[in-house]
Backbone as a ProteinNet text record, in pm:
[ID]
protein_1_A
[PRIMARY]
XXXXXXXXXXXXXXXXXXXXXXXXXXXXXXXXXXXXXXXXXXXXXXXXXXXXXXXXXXXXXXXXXXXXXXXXXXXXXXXXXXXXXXXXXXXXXXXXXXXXXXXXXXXXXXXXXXXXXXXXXXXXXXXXXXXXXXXXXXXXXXXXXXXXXXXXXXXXXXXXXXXXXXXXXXXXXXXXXXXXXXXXXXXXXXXXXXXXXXXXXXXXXXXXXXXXXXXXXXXXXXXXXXXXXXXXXXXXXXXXXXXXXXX
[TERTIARY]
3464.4	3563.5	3536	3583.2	3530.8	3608.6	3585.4	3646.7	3764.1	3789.2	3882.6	3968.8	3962.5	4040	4100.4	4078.7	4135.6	4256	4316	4421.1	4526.3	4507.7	4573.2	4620.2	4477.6	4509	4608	4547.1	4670.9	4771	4863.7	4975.3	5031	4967.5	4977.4	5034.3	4913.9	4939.2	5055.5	5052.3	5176.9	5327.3	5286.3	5420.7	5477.9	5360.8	5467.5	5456	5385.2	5453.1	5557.8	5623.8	5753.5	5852.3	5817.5	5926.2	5919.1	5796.2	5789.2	5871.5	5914.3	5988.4	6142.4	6171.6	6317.5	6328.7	6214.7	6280.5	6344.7	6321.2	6398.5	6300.8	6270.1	6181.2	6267.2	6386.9	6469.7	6384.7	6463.8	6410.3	6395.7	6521	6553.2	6430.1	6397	6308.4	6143.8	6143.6	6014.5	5971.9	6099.7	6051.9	6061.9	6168.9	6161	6016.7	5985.4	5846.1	5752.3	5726.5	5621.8	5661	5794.3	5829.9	5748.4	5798.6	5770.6	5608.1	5514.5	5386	5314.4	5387.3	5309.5	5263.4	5410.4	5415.8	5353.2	5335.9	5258.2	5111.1	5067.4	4932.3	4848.2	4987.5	4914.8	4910.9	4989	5010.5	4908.6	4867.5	4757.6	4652	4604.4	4463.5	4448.2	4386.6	4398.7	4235.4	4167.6	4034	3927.3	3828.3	3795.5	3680.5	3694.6	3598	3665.3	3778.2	3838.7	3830.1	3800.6	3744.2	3599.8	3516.6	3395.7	3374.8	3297	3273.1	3211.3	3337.4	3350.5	3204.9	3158.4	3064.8	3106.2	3095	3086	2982.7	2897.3	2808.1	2860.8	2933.5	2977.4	2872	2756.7	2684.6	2644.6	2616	2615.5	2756.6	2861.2	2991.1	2986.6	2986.2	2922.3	2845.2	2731.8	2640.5	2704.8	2749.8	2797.4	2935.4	3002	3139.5	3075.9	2930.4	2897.2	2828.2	2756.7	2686.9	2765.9	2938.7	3007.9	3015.7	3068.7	3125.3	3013.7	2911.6	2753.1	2766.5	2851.8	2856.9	2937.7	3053.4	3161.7	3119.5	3091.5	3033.3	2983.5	2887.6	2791	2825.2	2914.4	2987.3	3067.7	3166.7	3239.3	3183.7	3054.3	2976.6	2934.3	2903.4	2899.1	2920.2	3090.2	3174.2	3240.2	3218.6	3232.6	3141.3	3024.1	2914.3	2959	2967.8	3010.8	3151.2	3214.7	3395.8	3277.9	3236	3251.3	3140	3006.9	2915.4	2960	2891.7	2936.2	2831.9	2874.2	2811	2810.1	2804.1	2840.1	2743.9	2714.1	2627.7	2669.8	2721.6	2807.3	2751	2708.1	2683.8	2739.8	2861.5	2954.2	2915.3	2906.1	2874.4	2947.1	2956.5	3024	2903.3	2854.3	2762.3	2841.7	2718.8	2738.7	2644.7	2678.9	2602.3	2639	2508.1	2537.8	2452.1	2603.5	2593.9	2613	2492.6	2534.7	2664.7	2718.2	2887.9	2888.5	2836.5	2862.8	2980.2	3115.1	3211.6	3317.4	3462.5	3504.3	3576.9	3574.6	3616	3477.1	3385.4	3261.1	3259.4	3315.2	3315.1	3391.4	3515.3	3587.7	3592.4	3504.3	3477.4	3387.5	3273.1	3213.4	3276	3342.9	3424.9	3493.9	3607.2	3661.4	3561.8	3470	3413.2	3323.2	3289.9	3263.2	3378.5	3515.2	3598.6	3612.8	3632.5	3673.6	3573.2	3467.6	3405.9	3356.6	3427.7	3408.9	3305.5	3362.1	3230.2	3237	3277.1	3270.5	3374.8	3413.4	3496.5	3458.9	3533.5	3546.4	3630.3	3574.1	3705	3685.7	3620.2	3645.3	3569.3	3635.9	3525.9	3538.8	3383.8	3395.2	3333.3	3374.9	3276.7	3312.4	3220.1	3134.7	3135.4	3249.3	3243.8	3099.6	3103.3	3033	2880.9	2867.8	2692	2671.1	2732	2705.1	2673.8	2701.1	2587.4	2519.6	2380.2	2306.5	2206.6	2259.6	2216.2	2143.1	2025.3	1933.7	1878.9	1911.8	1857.3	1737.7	1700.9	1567.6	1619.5	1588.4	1617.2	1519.7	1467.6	1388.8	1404.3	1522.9	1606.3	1771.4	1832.4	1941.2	2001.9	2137.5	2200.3	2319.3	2352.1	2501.2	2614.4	2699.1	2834.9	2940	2902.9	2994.4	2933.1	3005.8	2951.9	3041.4	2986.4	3110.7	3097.7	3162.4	3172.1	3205.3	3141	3135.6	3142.1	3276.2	3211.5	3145.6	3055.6	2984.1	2993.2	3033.2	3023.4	2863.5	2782.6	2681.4	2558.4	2553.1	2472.1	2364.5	2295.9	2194.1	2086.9	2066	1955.3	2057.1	2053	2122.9	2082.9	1950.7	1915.3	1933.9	1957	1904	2045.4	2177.6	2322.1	2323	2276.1	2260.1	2179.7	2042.5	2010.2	2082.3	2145.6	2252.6	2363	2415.4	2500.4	2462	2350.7	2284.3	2238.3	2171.9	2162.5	2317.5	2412.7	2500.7	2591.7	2556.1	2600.5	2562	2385	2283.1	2352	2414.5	2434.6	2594.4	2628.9	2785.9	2753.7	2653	2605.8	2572.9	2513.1	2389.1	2565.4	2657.8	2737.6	2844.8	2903.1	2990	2926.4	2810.3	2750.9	2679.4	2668.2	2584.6	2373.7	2358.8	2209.4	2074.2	2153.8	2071.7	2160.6	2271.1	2324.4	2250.3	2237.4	2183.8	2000	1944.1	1815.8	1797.6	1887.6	1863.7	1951	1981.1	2107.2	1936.6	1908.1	1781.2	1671.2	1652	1511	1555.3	1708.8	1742.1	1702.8	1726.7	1716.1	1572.3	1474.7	1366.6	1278.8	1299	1267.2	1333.5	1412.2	1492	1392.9	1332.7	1248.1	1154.2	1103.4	1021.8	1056.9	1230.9	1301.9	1316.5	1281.2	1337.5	1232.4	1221.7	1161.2	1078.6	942.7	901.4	925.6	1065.6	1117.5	1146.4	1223.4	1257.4	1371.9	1471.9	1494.4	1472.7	1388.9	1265.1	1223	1169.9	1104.5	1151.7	1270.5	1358.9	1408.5	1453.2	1507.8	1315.6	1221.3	1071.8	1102.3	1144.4	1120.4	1225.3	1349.4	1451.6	1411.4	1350.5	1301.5	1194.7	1110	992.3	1078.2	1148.5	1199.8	1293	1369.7	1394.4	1309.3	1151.7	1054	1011.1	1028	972	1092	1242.3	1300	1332.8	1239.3	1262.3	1369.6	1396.6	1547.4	1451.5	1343	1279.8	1211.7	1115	1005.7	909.6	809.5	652.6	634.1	690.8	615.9	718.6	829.3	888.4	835.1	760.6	718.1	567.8	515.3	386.3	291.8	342.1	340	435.5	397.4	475.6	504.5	526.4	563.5	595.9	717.8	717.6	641.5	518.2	415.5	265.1	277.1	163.2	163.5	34.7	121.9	39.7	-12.2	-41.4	81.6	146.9	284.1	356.4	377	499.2	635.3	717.1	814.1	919	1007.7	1128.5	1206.3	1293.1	1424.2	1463	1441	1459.1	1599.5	1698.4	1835	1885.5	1946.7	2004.8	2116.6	2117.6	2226.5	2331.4	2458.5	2581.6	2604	2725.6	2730.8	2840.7	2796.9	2811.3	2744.9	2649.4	2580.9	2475.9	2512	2418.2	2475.5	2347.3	2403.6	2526.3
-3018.3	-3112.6	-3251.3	-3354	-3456.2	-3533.6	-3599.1	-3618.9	-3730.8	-3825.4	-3884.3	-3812.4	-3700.3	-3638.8	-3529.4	-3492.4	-3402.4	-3369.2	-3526.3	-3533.8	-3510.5	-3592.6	-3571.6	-3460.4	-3374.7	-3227.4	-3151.9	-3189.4	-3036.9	-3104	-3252.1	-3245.5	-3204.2	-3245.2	-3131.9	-3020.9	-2939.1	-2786.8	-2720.9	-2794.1	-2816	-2812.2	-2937.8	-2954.1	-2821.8	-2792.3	-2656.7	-2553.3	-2503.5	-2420.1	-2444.9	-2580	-2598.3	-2538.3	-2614.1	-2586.8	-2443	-2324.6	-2224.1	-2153.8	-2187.4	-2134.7	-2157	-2261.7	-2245.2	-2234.7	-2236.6	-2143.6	-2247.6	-2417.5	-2435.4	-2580.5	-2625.8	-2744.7	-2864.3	-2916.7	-2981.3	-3125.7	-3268.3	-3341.8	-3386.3	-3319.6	-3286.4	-3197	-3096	-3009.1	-3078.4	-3152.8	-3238.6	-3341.7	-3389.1	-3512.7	-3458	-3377	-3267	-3267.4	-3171.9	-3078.1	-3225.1	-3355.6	-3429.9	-3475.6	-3515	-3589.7	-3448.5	-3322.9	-3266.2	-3201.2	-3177.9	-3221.9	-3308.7	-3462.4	-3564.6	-3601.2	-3529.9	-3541.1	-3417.1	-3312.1	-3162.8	-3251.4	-3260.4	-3343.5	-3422.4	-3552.8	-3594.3	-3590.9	-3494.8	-3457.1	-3343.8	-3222.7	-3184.3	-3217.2	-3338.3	-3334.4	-3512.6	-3447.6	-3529.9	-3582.4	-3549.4	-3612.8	-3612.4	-3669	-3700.7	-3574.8	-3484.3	-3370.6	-3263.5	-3293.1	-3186.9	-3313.5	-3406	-3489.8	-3444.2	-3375.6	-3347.4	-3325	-3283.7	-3204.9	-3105.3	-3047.1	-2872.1	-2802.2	-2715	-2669.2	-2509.6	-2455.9	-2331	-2222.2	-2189.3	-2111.1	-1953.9	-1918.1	-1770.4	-1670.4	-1647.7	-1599.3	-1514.1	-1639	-1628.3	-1592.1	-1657.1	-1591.5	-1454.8	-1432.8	-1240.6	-1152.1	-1234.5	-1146.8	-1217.8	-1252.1	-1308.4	-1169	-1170.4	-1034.5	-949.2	-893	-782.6	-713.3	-858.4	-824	-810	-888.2	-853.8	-671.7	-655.1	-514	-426.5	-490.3	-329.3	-327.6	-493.3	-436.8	-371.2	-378.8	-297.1	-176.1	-142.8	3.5	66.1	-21.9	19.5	33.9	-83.4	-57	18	99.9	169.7	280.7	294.1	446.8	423.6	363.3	365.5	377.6	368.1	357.5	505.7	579.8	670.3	768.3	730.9	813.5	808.3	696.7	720.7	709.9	784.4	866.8	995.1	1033.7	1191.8	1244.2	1182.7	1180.6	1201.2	1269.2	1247.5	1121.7	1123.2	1002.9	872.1	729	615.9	568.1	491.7	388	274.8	224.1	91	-6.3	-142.7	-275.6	-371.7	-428.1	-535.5	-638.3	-771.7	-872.5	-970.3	-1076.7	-1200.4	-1304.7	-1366.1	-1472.6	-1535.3	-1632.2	-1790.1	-1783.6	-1881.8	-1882.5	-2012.9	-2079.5	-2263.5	-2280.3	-2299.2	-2331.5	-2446.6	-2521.5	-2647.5	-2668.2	-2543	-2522.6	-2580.2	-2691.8	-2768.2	-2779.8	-2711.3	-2748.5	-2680.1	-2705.7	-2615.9	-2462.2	-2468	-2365.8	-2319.2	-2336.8	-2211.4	-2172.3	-2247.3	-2236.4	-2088.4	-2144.7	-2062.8	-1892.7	-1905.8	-1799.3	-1714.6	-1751.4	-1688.7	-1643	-1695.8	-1635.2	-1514.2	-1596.6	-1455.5	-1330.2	-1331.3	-1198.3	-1164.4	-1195.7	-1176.5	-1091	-1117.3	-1018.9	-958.2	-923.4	-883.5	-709.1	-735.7	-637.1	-564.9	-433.3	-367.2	-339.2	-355.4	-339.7	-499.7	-612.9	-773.8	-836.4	-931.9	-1058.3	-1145.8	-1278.1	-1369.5	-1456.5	-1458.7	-1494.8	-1627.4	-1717	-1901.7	-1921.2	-2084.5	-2147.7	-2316.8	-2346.9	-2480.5	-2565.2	-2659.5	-2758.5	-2889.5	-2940.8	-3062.9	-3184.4	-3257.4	-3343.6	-3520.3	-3491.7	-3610.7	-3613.7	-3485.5	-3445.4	-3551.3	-3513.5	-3607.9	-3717.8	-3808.2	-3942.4	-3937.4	-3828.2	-3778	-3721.9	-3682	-3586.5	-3715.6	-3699	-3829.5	-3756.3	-3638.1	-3580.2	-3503.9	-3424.7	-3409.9	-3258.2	-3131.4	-2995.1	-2988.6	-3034.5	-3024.3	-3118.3	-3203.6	-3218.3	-3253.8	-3193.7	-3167.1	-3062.2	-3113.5	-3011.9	-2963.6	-2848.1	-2774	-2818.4	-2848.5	-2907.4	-2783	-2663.7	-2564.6	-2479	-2418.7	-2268.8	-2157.4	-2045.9	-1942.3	-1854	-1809.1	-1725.5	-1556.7	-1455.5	-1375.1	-1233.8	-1149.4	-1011	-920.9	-859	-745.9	-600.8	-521.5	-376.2	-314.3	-375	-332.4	-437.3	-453.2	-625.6	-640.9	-486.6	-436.8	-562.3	-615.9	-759.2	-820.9	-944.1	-1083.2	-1115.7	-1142.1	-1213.4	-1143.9	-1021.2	-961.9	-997.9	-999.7	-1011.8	-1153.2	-1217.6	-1371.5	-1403.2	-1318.9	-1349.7	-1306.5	-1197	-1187.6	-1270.8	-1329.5	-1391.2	-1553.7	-1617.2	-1655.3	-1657.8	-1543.1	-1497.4	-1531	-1500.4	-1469.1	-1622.8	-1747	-1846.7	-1901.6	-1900.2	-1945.7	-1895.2	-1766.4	-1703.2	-1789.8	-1773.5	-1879	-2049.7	-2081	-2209.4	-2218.6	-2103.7	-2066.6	-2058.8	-2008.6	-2020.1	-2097.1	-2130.3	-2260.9	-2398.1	-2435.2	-2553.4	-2663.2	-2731.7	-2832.3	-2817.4	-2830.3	-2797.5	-2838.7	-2923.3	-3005.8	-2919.5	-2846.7	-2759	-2674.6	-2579.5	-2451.6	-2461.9	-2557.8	-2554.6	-2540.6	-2649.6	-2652.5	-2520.6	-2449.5	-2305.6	-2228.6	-2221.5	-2116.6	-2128.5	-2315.5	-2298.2	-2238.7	-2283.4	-2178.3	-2049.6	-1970.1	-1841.2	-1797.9	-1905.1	-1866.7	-1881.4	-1982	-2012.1	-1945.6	-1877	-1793.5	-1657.4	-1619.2	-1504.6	-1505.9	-1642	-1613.3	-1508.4	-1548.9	-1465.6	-1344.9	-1275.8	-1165.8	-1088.9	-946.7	-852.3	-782.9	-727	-672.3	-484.8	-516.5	-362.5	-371.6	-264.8	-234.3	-380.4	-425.4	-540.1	-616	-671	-793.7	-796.9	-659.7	-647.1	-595.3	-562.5	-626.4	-705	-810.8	-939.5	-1046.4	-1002	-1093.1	-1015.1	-898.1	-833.7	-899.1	-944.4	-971.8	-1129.8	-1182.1	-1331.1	-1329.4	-1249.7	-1238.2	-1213.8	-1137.6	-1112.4	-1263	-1348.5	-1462.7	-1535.5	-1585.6	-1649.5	-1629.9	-1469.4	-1431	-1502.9	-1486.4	-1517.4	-1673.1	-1700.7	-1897.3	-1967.5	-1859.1	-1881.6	-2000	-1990.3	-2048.3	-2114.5	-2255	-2348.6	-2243.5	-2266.5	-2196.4	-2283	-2365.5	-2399.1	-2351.5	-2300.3	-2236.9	-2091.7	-2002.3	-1898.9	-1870.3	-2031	-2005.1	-1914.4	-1900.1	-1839.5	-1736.9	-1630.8	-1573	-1582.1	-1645	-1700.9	-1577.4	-1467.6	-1363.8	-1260.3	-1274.7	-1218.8	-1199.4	-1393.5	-1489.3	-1438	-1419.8	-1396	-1533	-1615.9	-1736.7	-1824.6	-1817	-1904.8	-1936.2	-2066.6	-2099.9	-2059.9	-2035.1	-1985.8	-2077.5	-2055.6	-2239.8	-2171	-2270.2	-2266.6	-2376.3	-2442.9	-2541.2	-2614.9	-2494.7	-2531.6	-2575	-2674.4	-2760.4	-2721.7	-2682.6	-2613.8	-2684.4	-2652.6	-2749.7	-2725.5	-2803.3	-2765.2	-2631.2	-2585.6	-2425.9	-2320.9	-2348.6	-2296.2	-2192.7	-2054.7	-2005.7	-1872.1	-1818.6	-1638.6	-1564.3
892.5	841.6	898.5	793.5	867.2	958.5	1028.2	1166.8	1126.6	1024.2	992.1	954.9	867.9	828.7	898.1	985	1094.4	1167.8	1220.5	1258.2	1116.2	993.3	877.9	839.9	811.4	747.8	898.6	1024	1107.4	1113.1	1064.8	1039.3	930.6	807.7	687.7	701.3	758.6	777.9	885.3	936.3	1080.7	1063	934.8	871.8	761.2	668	605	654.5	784.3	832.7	875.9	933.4	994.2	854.8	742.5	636.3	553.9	629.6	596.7	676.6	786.3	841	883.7	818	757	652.9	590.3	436.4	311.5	319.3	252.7	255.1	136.6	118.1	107.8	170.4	181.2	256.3	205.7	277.5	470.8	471.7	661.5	702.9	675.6	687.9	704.9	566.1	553.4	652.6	685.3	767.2	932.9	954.5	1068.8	1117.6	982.3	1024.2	1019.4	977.5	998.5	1171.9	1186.8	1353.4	1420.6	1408.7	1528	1486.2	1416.8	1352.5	1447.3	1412.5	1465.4	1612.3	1703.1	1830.9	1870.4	1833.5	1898.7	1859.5	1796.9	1750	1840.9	1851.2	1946.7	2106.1	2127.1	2286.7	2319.6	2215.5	2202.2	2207.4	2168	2104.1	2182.4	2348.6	2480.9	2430.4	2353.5	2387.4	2280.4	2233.3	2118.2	2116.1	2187.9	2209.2	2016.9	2015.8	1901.5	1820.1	1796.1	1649.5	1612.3	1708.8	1632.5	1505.1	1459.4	1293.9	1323.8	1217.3	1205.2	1181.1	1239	1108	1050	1005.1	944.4	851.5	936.7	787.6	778.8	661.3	637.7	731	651.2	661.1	837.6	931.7	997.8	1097	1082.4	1120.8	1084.9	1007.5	998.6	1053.5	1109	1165.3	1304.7	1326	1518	1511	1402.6	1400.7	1414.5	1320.8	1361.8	1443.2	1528	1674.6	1772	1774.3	1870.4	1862.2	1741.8	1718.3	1706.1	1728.9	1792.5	1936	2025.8	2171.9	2176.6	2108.1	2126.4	2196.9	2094.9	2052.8	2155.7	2178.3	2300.4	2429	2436.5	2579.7	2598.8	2479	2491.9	2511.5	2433.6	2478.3	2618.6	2658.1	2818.4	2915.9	2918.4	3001.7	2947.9	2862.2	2810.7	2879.2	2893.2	2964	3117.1	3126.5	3309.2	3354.7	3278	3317.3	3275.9	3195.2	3190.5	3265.2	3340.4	3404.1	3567	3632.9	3789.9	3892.6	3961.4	4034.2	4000.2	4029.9	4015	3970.5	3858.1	3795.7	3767.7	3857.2	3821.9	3925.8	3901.3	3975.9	3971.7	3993	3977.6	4022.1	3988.5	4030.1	3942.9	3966.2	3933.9	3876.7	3779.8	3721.2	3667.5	3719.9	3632.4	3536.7	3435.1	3332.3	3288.1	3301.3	3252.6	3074	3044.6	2880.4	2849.9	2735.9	2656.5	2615.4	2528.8	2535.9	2379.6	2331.8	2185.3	2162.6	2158.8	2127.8	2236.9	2260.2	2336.7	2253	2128.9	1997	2035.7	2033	2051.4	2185.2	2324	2457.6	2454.4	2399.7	2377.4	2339.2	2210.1	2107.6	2197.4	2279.7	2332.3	2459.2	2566.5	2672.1	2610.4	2526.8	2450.6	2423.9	2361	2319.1	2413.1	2539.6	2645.7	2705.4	2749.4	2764.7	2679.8	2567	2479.3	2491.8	2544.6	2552.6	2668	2638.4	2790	2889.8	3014.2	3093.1	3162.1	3090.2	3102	3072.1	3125	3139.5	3252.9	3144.5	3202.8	3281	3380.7	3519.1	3539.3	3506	3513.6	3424.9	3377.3	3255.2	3335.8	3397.9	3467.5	3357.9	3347.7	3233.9	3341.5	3310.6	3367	3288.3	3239.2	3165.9	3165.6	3277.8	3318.9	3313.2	3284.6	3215.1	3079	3023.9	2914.1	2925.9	3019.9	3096.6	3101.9	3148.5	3196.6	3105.7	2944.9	2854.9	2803.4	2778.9	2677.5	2539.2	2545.4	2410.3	2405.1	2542	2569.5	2630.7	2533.6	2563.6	2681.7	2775.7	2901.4	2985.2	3025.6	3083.4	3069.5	2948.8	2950.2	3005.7	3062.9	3158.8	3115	3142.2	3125.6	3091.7	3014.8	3006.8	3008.2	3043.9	3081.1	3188.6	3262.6	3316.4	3322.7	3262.5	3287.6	3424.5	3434.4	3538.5	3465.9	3441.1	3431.1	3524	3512.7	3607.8	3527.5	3540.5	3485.1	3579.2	3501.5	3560.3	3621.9	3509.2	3521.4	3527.6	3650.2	3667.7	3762.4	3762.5	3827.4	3821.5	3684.6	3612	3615.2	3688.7	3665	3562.4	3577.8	3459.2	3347	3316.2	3146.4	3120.9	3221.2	3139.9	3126.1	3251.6	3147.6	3046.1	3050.9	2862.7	2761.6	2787.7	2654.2	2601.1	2697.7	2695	2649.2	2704.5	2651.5	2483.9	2461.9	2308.4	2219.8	2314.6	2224.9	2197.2	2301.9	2250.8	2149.2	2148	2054.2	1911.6	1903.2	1766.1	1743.9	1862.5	1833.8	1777.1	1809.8	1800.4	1617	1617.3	1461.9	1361.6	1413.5	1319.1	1273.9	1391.5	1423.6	1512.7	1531.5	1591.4	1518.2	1596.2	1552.8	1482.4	1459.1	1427.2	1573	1633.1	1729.1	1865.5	1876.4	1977.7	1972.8	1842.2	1837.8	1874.5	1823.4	1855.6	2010.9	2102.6	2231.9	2293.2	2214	2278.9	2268.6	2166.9	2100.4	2170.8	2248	2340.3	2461.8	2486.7	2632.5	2717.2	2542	2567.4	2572.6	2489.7	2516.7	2660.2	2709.8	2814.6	2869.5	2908.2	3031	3023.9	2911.6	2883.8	3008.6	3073.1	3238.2	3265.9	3266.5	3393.1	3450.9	3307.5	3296.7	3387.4	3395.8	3458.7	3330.3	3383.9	3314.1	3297.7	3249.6	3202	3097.7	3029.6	2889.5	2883.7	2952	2896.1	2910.3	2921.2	2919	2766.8	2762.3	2593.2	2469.8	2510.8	2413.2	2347.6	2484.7	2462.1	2394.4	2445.7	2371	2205.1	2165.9	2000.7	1948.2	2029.9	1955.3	1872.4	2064.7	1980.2	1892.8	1912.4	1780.1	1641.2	1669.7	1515.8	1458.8	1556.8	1496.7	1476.7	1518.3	1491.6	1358.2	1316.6	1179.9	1067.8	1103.9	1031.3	1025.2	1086.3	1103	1157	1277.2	1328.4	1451.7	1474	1593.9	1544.9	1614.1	1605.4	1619.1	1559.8	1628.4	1762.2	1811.2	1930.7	2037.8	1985.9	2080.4	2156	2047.8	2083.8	2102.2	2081.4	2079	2197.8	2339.2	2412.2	2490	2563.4	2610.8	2737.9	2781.3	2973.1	3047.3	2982.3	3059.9	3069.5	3035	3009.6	3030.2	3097.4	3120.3	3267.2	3365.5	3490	3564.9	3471.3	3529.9	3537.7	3386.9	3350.4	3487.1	3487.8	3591.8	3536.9	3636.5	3593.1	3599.6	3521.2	3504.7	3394.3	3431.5	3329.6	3298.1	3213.6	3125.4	3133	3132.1	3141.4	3268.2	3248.1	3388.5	3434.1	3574.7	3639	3670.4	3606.1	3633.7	3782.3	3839.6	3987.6	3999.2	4081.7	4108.4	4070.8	3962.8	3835.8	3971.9	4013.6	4076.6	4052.4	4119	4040.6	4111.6
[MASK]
+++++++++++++++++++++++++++++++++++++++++++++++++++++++++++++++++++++++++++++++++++++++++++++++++++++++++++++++++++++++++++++++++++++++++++++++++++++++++++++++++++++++++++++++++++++++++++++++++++++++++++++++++++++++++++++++++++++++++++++++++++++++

């Protein structure tokens, strides 16, 4: 939506719900619902961060619903396996995870479905307003404008739960972001691929990104090599650590 029009339309909409809910399209009602509209509006909306422009691609909002609801799944079988299993397989730990963030509705969307799914939540969301001074437009030295703080049940790999999570902003980005967010969400995750360990999720998380390379979700020069793989490759992370931003 476009950013002039923003404040307009949620008093609009503001307003007939007010007069949807007394029930009566009367002029008291109308002008009611615009006074108290106008003042929730602007006592709300503290900072020009919610004038951005909207984005929306269906498509992709679909496949971000239905990747949440395959973790579901998964985590529920898990935690399913270890109640009815004897002995403890559980590693709790607390991460940070420093995200570009693009909007605070995607900051948002992703914390949420981070708790939302068992096994994980999210216990702080720090954002760093003052990065943005700092940001020149250069995915290899731009830095964090959020960090979450995450507990994980099972957090044996720091790193593999921060590549998912990771992955999973990039897909928040691919559906509700900017085009120039999601590219620098998408080199994140690739470059964090150093990080990983060379076990089964390591090479997972390299098939997952091969398979977006095929689907042109990636640059070819993003994947032109494999760093976690290289054992010359230096190892780095691209992404700039907000302050606190440590595992």
């Amino acid at each position: 939506m476009i950013a002039a029009l923003r404040i307009p339309a949620t008093i609009s909409w503001l307003t007939l719900l007010w007069i949807a809910l007394w029930g009566s399209f009367a002029w008291a009602n109308v002008l009611g619902g615009l006074a108290v509209a106008a003042v929730v509006t602007v006592v709300a909306r503290t900072g020009a961060q919610s004038l951005r422009i909207t984005y929306f691609r269906p498509h992709w909002a679909a496949w971000y619903v239905l990747t949440v609801l395959g973790k579901l799944i998964e985590s529920n079988l898990r935690l399913a396996w270890e109640i009815l299993t004897p002995g403890i397989g559980t590693h709790t730990a607390i991460i940070a995870v420093p995200m570009r963030g693009g909007s605070d509705a995607v900051v948002n969307l992703v914390a949420n479905s981070i708790t939302l799914t068992p096994g994980t939540m999210t216990v702080d969301v720090a954002s760093h307003p003052d990065v943005d001074d700092l940001d020149d437009g250069d995915p290899d030295t731009a830095v964090a404008r959020v960090t979450l703080y995450v507990h994980g049940m099972y957090a044996q790999d720091v790193e593999a739960v921060r590549h998912e999570i990771l992955e999973l902003e990039a897909l928040a980005l691919r559906a509700f972001g900017s085009p120039d967010d999601y590219l620098r969400a998408e080199a994140d995750v690739v470059s964090h691929l150093s990080l990983l360990d060379d076990g089964p999720t390591g090479e997972r998380a390299l098939r997952r990104a091969r398979r977006r390379a095929e689907r042109g979700r990636l640059t070819d020069e993003l994947i032109a090599i494999d760093p976690a793989r290289d054992e010359d490759a230096e190892v780095h992370d691209t992404r700039g650590r907000g302050p606190g931003a440590s595992s």
